[in-house]
N, C-alpha and C positions, 0 to 999 in steps of 0.2 A: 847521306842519302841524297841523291841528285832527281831519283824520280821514283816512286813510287807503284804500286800493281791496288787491284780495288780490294781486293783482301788484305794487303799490309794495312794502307789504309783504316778499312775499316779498326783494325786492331791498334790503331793509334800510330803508325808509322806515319813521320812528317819529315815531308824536305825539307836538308837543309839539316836534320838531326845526326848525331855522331850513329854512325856503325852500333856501335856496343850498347845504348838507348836504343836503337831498333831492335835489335835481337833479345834485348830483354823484354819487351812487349810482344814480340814473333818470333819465339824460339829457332821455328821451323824455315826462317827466313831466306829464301833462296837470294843470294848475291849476285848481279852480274856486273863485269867489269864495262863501263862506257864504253861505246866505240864514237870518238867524237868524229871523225874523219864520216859516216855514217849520221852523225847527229848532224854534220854540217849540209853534207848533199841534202838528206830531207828538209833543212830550211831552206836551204835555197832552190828546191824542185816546189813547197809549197809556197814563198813568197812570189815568185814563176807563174802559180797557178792562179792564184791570188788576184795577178796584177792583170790575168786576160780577162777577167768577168768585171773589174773595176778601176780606175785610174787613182784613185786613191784607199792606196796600204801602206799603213804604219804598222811597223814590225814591235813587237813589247820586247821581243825575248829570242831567245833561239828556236824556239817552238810555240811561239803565239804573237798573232796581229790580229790587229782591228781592220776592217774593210768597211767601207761607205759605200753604201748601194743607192743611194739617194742618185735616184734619173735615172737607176737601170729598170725600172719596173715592167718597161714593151720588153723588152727580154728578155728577161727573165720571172717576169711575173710579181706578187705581192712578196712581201718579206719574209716570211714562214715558207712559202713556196721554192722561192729563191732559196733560202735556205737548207733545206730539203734536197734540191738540186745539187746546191752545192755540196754540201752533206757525203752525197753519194757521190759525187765525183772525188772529193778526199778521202773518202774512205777506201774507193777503190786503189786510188793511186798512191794513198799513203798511211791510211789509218788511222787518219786525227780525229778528234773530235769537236764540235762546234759550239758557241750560244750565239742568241739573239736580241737583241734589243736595242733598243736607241739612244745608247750613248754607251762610251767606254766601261766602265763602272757597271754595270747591268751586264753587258754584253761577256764580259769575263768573269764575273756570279754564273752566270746560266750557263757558261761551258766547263765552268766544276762541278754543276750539279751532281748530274749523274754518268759514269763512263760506262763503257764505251758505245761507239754508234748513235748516239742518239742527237737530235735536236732541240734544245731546250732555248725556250722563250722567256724574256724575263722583262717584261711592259710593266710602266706604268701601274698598271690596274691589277698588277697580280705579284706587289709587292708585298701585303698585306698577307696572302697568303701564302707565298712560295719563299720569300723570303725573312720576313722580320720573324718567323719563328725557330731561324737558325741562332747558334749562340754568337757572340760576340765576334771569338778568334776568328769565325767564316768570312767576316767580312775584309774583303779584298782591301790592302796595305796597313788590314789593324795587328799591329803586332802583339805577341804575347805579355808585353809590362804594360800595356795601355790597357787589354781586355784584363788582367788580373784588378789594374787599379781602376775601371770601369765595375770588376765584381764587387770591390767594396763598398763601391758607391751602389749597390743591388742590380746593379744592371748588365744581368745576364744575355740577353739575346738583342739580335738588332732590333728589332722591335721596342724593344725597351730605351733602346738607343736612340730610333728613330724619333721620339716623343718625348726624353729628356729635353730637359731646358736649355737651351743653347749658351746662355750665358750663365748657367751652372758649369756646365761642361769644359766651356771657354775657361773659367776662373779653378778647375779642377785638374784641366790638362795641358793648358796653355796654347799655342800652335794647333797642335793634333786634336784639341778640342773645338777647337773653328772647323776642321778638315774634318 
């Protein structure tokens, strides 16, 4: 599975899972073949777009960067705003979807929130609520043997996570538990 629809999804489809795992979770699973030559233009039509509203974009992926809007604010207004903007200028021209927040880590939490169309915020102050009651896996480069061996230790959700002891964690996971 290379990418995923918000109904697979839902039904437990993950990228990155064999074919034959998908379809036993979504029977009904409609397949389509990649078109990479198509996946390539639209990276390179949105890091393009990207790069005229900001001078600095770091690309993560084929299909997602991070932008620093820091100094654009007389043009494009506050950052929710900006976002918004921007928003609608990719969805027209391409479809993507967006998050927000200030710094890497948050910023790519809030553009998996919810698909598609939407702008999602993920500040500071609304960690507590919007995210530490997701489980473990959600959190962006925790892998599946880290969140199984995080369940044993009871700590199911980032939240749980976020408030474990660092140097339990540290001496539990080694590396990944610093991280």
């Amino acid at each position: 599975v290379l990418a995923k629809s918000i109904p697979a999804k839902k039904r437990g489809v993950k990228t990155g899972e064999p074919l034959g795992m998908a379809r036993d979770k979504c029977p009904d699973l409609v397949v389509a073949e990649p078109d990479y030559d198509l996946y390539v233009s639209a990276s390179q039509k949105m890091i393009a777009l990207l790069r005229e509203v900001s001078p600095v974009v770091e690309q993560y992926s084929i299909d997602e960067a991070w932008v620093d809007m820091t100094g654009t604010e007389r043009l494009y207004g506050p950052p929710v705003l900006a976002a918004n903007w921007l928003k609608g200028r990719i969805r027209r021209e391409l479809g993507f979807n967006i998050g927000i927040s200030c710094n890497k880590l948050l910023a790519k939490m809030a553009g998996d929130f919810e698909k598609p169309d939407k702008v999602h915020t993920l500040f500071p102050d609304e960690l507590e609520a919007k995210l530490w009651p997701l489980p473990t896996q959600e959190l962006f480069m925790l892998g599946a043997a880290t969140a199984r061996k995080l369940r044993r230790f009871g700590i199911d959700t980032i939240g749980a996570l976020a408030n474990a002891d660092p140097v339990f964690l540290t001496k539990a996971l080694g590396k990944q538990g610093q991280m």
